[in-house]
PAFI-715730 format. One record per residue: y, x, z of N, C-alpha, C, O in turn; residue in one letter. Coordinates in steps of 0.02 Angstrom, whole numbers. Last residue first. Example, Ala and Ser with C-alpha at 12.3 -4.5 7.8 and 13.67 -1.06 7.14 Angstrom:
BEGIN
((-112, 642, 354), (-53, 684, 357), (2, 645, 394), (57, 670, 402), S)
((-284, 660, 390), (-225, 615, 390), (-165, 660, 390), (-166, 712, 423), A)
***
This chain:
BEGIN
((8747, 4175, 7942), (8769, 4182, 8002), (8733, 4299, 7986), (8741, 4340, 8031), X)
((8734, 4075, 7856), (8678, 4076, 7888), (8697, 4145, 7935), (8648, 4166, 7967), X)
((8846, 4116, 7766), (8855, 4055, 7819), (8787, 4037, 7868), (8789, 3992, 7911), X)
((8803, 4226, 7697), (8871, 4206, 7754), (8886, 4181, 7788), (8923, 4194, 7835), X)
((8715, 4171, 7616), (8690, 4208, 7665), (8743, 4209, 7716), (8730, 4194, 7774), X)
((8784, 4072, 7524), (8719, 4048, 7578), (8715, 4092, 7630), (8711, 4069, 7687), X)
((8863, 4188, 7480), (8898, 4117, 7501), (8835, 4097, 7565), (8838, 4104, 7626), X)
((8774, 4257, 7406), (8785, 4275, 7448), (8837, 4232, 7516), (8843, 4245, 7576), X)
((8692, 4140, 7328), (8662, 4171, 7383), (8691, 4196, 7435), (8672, 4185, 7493), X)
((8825, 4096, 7246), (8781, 4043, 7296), (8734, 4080, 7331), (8727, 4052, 7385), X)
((8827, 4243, 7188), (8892, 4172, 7215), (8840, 4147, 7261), (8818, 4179, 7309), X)
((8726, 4228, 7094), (8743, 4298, 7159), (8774, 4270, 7195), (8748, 4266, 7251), X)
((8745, 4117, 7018), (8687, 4117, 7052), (8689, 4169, 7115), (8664, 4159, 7170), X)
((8843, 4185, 6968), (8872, 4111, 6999), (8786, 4121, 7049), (8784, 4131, 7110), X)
((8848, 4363, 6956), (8855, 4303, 6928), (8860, 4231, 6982), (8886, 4239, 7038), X)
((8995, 4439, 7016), (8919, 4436, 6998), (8919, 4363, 6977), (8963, 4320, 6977), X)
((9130, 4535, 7134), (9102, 4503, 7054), (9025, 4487, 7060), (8991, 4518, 7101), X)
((9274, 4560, 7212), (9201, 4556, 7188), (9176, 4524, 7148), (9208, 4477, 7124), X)
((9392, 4682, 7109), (9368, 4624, 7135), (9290, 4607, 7121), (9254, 4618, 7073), X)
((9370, 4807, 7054), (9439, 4791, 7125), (9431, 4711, 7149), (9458, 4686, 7199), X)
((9282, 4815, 6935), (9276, 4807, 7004), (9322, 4814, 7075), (9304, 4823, 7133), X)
((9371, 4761, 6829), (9341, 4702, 6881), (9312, 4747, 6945), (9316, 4723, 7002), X)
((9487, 4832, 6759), (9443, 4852, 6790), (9410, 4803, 6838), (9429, 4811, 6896), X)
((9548, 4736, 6601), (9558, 4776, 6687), (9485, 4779, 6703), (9439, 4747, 6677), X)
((9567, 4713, 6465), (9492, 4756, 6489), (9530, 4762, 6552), (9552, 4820, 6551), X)
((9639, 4600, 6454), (9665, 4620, 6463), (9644, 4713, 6473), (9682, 4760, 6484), X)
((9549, 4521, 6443), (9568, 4513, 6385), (9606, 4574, 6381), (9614, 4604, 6327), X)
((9387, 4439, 6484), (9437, 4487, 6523), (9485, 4533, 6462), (9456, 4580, 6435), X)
((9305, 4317, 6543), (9332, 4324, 6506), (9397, 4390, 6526), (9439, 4386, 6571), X)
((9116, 4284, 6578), (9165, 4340, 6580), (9227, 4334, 6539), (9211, 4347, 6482), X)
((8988, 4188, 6612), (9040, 4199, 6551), (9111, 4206, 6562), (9155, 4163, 6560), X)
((8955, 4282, 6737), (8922, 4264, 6671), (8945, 4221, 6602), (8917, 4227, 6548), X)
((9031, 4314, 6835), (9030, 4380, 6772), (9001, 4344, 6719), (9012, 4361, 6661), X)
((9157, 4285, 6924), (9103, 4264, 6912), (9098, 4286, 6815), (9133, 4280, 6765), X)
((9258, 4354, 7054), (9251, 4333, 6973), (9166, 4309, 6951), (9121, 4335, 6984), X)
((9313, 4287, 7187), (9274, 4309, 7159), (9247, 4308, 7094), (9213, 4260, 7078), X)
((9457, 4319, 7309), (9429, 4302, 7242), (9344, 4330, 7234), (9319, 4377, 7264), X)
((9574, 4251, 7437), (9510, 4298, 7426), (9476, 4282, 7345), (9475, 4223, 7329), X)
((9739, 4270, 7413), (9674, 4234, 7422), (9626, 4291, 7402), (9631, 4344, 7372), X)
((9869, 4317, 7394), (9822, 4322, 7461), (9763, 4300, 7472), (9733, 4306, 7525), X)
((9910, 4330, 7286), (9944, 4285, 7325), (9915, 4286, 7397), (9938, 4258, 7446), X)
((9861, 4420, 7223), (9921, 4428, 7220), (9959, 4410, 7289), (10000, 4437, 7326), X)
((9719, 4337, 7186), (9735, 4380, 7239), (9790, 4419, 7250), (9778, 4463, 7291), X)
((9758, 4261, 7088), (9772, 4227, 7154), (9762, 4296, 7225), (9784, 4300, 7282), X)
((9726, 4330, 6976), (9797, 4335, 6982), (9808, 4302, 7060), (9860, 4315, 7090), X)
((9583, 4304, 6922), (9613, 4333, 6971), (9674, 4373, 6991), (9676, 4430, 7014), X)
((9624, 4189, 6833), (9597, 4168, 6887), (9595, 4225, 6938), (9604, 4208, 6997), X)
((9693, 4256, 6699), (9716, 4172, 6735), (9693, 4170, 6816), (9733, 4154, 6859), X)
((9629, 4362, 6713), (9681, 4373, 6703), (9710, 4285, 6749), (9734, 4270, 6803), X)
((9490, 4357, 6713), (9538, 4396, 6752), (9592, 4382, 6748), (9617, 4393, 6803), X)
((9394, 4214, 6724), (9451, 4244, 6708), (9481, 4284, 6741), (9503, 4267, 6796), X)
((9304, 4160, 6811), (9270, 4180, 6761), (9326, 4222, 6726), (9304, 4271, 6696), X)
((9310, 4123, 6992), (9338, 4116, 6907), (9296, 4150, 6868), (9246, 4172, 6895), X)
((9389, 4043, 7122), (9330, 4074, 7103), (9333, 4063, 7051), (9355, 4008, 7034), X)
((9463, 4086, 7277), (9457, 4073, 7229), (9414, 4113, 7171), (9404, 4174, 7165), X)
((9501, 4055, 7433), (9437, 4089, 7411), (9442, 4060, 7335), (9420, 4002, 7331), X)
((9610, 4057, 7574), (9583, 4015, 7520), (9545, 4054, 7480), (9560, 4112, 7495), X)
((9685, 4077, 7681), (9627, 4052, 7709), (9580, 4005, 7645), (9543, 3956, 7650), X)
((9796, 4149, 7628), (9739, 4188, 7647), (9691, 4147, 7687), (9655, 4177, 7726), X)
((9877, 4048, 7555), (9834, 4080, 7525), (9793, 4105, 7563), (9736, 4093, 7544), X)
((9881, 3883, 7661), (9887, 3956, 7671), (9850, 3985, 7606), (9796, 3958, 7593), X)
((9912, 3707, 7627), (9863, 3796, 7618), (9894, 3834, 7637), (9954, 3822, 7631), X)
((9962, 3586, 7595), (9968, 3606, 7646), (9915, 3669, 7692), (9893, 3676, 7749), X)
((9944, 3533, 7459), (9868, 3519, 7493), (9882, 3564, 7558), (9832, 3585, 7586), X)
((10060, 3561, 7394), (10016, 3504, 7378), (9971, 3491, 7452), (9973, 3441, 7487), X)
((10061, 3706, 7408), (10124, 3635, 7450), (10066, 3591, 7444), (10027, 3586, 7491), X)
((9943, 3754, 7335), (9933, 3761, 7403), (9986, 3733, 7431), (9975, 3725, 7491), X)
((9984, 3715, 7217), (9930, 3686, 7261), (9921, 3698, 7320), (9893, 3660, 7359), X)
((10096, 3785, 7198), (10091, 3725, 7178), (10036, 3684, 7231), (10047, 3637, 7270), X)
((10026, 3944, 7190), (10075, 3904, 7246), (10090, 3830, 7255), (10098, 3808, 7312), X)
((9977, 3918, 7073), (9922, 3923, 7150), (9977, 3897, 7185), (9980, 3840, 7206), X)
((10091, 3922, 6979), (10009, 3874, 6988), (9975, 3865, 7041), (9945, 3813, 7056), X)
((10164, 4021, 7012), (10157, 3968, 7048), (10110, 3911, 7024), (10098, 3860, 7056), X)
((10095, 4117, 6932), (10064, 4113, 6994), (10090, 4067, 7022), (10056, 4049, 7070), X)
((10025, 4115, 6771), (10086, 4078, 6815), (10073, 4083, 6890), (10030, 4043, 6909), X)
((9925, 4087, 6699), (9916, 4133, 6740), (9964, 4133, 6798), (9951, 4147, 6857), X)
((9904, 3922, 6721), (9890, 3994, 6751), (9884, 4013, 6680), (9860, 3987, 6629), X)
((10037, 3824, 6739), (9995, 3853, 6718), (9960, 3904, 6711), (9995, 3948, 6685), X)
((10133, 3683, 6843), (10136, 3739, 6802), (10063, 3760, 6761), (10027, 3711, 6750), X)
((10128, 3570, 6881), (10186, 3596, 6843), (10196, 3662, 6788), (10229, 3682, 6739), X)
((10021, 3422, 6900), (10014, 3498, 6881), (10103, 3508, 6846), (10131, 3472, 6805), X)
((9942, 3305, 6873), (10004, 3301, 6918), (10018, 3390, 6953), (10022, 3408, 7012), X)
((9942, 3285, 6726), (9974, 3231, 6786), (10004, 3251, 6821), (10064, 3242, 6828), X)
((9852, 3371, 6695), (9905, 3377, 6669), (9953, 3323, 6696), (10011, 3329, 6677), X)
((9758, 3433, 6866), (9744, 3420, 6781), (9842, 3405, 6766), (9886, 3419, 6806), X)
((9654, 3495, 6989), (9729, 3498, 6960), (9705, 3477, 6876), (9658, 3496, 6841), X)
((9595, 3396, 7109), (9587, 3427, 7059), (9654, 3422, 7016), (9692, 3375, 7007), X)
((9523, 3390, 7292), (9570, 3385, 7227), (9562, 3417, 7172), (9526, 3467, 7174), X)
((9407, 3377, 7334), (9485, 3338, 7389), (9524, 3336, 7309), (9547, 3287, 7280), X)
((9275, 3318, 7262), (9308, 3374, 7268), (9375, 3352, 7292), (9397, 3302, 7264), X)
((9167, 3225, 7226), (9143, 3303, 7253), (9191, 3337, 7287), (9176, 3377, 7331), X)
((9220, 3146, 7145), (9227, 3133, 7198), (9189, 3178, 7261), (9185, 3167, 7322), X)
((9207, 3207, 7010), (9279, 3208, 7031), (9268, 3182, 7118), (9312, 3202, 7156), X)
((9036, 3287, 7023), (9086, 3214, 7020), (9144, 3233, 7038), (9147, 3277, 7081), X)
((8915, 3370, 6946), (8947, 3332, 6990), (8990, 3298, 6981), (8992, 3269, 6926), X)
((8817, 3399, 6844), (8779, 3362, 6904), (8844, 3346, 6965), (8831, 3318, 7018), X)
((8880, 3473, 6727), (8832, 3508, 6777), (8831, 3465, 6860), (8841, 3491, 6916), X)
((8952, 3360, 6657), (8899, 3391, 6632), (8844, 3449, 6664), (8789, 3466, 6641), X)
((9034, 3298, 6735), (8985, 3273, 6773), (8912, 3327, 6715), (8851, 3330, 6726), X)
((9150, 3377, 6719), (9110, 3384, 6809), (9038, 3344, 6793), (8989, 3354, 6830), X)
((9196, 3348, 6605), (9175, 3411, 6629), (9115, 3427, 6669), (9064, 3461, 6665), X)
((9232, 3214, 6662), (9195, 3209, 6606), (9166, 3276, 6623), (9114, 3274, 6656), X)
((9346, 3277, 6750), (9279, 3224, 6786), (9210, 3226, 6743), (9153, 3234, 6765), X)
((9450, 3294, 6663), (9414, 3359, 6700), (9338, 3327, 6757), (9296, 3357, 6789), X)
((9450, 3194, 6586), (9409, 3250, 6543), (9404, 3292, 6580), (9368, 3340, 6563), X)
((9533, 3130, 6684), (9466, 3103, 6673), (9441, 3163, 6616), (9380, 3159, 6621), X)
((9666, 3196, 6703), (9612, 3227, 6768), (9530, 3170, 6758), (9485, 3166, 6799), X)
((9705, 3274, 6526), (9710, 3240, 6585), (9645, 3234, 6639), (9589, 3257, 6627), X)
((9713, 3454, 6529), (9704, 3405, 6512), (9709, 3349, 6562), (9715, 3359, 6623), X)
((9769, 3570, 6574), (9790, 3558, 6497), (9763, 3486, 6475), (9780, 3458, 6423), X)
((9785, 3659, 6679), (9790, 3581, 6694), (9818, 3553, 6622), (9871, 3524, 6613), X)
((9646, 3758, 6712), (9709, 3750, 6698), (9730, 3667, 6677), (9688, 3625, 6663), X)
((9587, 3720, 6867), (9553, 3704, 6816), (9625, 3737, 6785), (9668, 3746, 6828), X)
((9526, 3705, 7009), (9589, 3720, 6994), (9591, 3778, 6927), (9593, 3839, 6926), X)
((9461, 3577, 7108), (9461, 3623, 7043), (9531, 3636, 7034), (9580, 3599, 7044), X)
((9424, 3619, 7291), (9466, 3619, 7251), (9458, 3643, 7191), (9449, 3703, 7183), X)
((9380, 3572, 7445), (9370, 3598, 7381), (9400, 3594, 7320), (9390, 3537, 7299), X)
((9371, 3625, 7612), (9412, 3583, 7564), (9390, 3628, 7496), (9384, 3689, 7491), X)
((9221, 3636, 7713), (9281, 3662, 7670), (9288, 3613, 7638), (9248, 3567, 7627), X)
((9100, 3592, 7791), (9168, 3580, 7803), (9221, 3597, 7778), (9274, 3580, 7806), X)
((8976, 3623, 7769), (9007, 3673, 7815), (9077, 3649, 7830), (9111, 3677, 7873), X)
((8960, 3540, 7670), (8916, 3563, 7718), (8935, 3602, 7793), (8910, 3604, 7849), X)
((9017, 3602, 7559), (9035, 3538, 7598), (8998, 3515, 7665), (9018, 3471, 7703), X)
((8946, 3705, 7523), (9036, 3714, 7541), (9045, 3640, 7597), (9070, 3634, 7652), X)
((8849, 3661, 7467), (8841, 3711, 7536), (8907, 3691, 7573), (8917, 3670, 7629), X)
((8881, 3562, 7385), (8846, 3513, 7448), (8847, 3583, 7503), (8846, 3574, 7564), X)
((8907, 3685, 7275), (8949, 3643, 7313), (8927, 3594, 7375), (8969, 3592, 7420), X)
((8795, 3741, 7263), (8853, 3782, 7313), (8889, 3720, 7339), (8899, 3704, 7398), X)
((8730, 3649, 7203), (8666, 3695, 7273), (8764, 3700, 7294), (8789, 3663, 7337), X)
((8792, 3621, 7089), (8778, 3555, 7150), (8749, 3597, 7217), (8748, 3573, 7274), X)
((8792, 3780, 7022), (8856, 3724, 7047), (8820, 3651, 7099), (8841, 3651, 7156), X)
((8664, 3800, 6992), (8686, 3804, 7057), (8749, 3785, 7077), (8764, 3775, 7135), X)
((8609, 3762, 6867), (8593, 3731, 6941), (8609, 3732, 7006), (8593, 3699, 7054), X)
((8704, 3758, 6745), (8724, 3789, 6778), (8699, 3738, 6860), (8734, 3701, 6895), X)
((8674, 3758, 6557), (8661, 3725, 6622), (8704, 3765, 6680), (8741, 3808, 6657), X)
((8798, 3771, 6430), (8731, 3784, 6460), (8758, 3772, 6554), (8809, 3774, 6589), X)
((8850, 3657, 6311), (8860, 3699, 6373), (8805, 3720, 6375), (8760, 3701, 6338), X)
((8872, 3591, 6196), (8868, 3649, 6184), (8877, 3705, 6239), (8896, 3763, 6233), X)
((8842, 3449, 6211), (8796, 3496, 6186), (8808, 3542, 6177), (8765, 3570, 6144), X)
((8954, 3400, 6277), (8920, 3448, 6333), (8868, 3461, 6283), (8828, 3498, 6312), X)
((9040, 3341, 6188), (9049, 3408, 6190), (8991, 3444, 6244), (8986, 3505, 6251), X)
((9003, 3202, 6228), (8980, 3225, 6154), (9003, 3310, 6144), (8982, 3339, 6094), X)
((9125, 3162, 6305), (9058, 3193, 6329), (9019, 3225, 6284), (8999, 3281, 6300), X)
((9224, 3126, 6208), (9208, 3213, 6246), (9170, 3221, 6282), (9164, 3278, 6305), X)
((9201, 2993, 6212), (9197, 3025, 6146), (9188, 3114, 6169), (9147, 3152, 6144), X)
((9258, 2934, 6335), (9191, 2927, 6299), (9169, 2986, 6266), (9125, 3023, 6287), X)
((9376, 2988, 6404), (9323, 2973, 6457), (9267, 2946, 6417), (9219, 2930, 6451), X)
((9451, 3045, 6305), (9402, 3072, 6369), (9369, 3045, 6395), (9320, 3073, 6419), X)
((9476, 2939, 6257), (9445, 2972, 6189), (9387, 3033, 6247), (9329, 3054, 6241), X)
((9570, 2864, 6326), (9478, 2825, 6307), (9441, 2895, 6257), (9387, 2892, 6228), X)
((9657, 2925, 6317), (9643, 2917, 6387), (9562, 2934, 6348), (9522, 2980, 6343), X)
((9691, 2922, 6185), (9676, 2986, 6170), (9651, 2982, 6247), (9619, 3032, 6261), X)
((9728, 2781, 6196), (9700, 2810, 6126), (9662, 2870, 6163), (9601, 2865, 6168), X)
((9846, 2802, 6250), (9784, 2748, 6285), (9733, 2776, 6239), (9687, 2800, 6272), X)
((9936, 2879, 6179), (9926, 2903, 6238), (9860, 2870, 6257), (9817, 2907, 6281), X)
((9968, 2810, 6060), (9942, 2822, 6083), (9900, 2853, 6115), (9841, 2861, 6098), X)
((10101, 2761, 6097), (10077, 2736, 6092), (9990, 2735, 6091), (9953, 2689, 6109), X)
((10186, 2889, 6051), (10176, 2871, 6117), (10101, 2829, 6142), (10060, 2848, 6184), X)
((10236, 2877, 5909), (10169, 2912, 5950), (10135, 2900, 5995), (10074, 2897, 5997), X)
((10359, 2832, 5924), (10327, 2781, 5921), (10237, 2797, 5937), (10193, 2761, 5961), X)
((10439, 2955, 5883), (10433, 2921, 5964), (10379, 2870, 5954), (10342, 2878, 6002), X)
((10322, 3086, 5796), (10375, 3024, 5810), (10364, 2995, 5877), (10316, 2999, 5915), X)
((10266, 3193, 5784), (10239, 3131, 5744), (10282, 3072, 5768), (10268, 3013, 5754), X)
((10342, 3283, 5874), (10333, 3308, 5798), (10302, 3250, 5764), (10312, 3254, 5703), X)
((10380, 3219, 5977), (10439, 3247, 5948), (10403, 3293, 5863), (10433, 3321, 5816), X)
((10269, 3179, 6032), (10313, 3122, 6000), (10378, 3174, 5950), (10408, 3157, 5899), X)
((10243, 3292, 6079), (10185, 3278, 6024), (10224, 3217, 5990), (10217, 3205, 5931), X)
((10316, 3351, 6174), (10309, 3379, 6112), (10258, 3361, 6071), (10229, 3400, 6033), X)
((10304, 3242, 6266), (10363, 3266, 6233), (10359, 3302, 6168), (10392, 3287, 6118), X)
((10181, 3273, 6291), (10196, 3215, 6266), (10250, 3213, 6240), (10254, 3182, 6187), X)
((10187, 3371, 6366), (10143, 3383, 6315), (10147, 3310, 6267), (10116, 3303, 6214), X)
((10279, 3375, 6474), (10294, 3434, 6417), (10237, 3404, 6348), (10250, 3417, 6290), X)
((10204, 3267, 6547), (10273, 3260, 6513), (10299, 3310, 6475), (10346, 3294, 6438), X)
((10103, 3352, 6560), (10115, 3266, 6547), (10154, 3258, 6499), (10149, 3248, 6438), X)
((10161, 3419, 6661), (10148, 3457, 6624), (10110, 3405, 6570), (10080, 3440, 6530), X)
((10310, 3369, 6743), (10239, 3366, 6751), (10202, 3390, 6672), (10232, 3367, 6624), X)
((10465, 3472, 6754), (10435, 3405, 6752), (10345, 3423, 6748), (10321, 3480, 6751), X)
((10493, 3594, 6775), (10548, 3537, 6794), (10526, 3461, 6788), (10555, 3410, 6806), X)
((10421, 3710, 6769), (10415, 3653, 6859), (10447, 3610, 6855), (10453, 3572, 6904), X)
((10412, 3772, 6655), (10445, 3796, 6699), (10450, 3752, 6782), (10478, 3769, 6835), X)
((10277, 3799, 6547), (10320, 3737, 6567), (10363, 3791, 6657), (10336, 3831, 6695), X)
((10197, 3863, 6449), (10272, 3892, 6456), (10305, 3836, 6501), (10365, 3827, 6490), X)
((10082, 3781, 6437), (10091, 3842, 6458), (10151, 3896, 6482), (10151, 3947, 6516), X)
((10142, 3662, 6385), (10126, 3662, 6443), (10122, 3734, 6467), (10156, 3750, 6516), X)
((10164, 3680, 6255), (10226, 3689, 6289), (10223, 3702, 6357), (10264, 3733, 6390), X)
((10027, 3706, 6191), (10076, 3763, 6201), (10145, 3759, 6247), (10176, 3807, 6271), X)
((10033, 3551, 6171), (9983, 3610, 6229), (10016, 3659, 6243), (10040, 3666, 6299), X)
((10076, 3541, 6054), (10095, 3518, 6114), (10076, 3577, 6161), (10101, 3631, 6179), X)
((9991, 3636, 5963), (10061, 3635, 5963), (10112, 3619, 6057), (10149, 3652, 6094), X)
((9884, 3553, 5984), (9871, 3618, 5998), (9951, 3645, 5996), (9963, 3684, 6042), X)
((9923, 3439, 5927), (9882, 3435, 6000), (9910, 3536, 6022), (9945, 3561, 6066), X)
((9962, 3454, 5804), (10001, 3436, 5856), (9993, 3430, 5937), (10032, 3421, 5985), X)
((9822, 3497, 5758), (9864, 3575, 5780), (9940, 3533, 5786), (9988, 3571, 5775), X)
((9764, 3370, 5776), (9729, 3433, 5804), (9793, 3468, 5814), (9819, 3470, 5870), X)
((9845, 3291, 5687), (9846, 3269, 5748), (9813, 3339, 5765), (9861, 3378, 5767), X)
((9804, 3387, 5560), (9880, 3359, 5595), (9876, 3332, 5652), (9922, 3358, 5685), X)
((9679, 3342, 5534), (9710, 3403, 5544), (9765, 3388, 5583), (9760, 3375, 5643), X)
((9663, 3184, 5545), (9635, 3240, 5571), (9674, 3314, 5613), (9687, 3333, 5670), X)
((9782, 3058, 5539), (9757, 3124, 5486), (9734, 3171, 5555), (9770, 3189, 5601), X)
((9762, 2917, 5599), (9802, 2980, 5618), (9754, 3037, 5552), (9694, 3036, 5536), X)
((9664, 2815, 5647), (9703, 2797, 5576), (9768, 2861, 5571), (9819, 2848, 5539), X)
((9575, 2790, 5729), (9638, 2746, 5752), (9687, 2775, 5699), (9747, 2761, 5704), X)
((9460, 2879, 5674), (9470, 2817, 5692), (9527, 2779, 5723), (9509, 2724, 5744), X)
((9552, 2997, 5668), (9529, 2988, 5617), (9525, 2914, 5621), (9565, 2879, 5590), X)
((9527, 3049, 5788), (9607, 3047, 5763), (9611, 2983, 5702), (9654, 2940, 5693), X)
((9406, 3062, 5805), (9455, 3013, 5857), (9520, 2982, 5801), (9544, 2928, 5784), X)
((9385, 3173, 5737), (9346, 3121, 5723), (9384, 3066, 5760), (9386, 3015, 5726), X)
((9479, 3238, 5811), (9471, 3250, 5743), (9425, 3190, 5720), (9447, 3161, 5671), X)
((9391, 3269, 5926), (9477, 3258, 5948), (9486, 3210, 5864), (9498, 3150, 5866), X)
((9287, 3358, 5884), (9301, 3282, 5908), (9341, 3238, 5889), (9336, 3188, 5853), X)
((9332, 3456, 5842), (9299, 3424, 5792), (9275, 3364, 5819), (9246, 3322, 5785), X)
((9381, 3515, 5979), (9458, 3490, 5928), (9415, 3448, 5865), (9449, 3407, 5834), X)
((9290, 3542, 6036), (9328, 3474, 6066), (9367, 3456, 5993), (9379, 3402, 5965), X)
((9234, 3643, 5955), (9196, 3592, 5953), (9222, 3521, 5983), (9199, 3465, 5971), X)
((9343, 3739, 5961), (9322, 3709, 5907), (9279, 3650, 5916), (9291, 3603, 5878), X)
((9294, 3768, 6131), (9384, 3741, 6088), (9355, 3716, 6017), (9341, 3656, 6021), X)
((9187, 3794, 6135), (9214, 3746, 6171), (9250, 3716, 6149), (9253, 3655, 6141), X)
((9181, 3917, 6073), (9132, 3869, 6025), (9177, 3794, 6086), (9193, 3744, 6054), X)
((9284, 3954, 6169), (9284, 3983, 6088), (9247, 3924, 6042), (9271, 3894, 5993), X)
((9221, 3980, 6286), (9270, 3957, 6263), (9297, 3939, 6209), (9344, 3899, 6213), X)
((9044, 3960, 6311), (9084, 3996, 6250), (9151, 3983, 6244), (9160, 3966, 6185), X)
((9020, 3921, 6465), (9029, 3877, 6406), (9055, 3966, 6390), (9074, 4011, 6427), X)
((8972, 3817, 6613), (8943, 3886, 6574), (8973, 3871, 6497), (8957, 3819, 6468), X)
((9056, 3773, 6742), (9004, 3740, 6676), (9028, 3811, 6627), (9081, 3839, 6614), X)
((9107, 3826, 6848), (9078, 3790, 6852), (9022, 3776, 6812), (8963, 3769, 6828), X)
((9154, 3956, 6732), (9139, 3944, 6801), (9094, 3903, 6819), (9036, 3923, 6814), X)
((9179, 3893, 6596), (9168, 3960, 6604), (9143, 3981, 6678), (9106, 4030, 6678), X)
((9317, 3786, 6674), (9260, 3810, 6598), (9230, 3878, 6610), (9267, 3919, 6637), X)
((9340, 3789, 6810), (9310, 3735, 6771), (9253, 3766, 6713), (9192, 3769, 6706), X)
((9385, 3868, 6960), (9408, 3860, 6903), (9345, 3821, 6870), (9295, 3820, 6905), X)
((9407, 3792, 7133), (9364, 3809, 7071), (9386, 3827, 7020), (9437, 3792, 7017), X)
((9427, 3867, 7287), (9465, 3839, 7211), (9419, 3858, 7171), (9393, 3914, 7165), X)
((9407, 3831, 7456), (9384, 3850, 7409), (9388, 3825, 7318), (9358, 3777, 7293), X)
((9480, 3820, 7621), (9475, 3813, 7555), (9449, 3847, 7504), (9469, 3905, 7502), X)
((9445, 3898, 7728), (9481, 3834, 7744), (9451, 3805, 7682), (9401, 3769, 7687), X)
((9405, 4052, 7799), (9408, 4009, 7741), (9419, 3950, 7746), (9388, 3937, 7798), X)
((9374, 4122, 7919), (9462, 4099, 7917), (9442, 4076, 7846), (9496, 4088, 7819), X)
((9219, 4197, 7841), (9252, 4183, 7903), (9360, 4165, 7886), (9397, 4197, 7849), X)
((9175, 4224, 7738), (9206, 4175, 7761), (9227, 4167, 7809), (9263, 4118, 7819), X)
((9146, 4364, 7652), (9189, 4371, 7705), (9206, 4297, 7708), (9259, 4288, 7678), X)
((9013, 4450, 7573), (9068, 4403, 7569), (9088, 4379, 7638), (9044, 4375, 7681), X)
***
């Protein structure tokens, strides 16, 4: 692995950072979400696949507004304007009630080893998560493998995000944001398709194989690959010169 001219380093979240089944991930937030719904007096089902409805707009959002604002738009526009309301509802529902989802992660000891490396050395760090949720369920996330929203210069969530990967101005987004060059940036995923689309853009990538998502079957080895633990050695060894 090649740091040398690295400036920046992009995290992707699920599947990367924190080890997860996307799959058992998604069902198990939405049998939250669902129990939430439930206590502030919303029908279950129906709030879920308005969630999941919304959501969908974000993925197709074109830059004209904050990806917030696509998903709120389309959740008042199917349970009414008065919905809105609550937005505070569903804040508090991340920052308590979805921790109750990290029983279904597995560990991952070397996210805190890489990251204190990265920081160590002086890189900007960056999750660059898809930005489907707001930026306290991407903290909630962070803290199920030992770190902190305050680990990291930035993190993209549904605030203050336009677009959505695979979308390549997703990356571009961040790199105005945070005044980047792609080729002095190093992004790191579990997704071919969403996450190594940045080498398009010039960044350096590395897929991270241990929960693999590749939908598309491309050929991963045009990019380097191994697991997160291979990550942090060969990262370590690079910088030990």
């Amino acid at each position: 692995m090649n740091v040398e001219g690295i400036r920046a380093v992009l995290f992707d979240l699920d599947g990367t950072l924190v080890p997860m089944d996307v799959e058992v991930f998604t069902n198990t937030y939405f049998e939250e979400l669902g129990k939430k719904a439930a206590s502030i007096g919303l029908e279950p089902k129906q709030t879920v696949k308005t969630v999941w409805d919304a959501t969908k707009l974000m993925f197709t959002n074109d830059g004209s507004a904050k990806n917030d604002v696509r998903f709120w738009q389309g959740f008042t526009d199917i349970m009414g304007p008065e919905s809105i309301r609550y937005r505070t509802d569903f804040d508090d529902f991340y920052v308590a009630e979805f921790d109750s989802v990290k029983r279904i992660i597995s560990e991952n000891p070397y996210a805190r080893r890489l990251v204190d490396l990265l920081k160590d050395n002086q890189l900007e760090l960056i999750i660059a998560t898809n930005p489907l949720f707001p930026v306290m369920a991407n903290h909630t996330r962070l803290s199920w493998v030992n770190l902190k929203g305050e680990d990291f210069d930035y993190i993209t969530a549904y605030e203050n995000s336009s677009y959505c990967k695979p979308n390549p101005k997703y990356y571009e987004e961040i790199m105005t944001v945070r005044g980047l060059n792609p080729e002095n940036c190093l992004m790191i995923g579990n997704d071919v398709t969403e996450d190594m689309v940045a080498k398009n853009l010039g960044m350096q990538v590395y897929l991270v194989t241990d929960c693999l998502i590749s939908k598309e079957n491309i050929d991963i080895a045009q990019f380097e690959n191994g697991s997160f633990a291979e990550l942090y050695e060969r990262m370590k060894a690079a910088f030990a010169g």
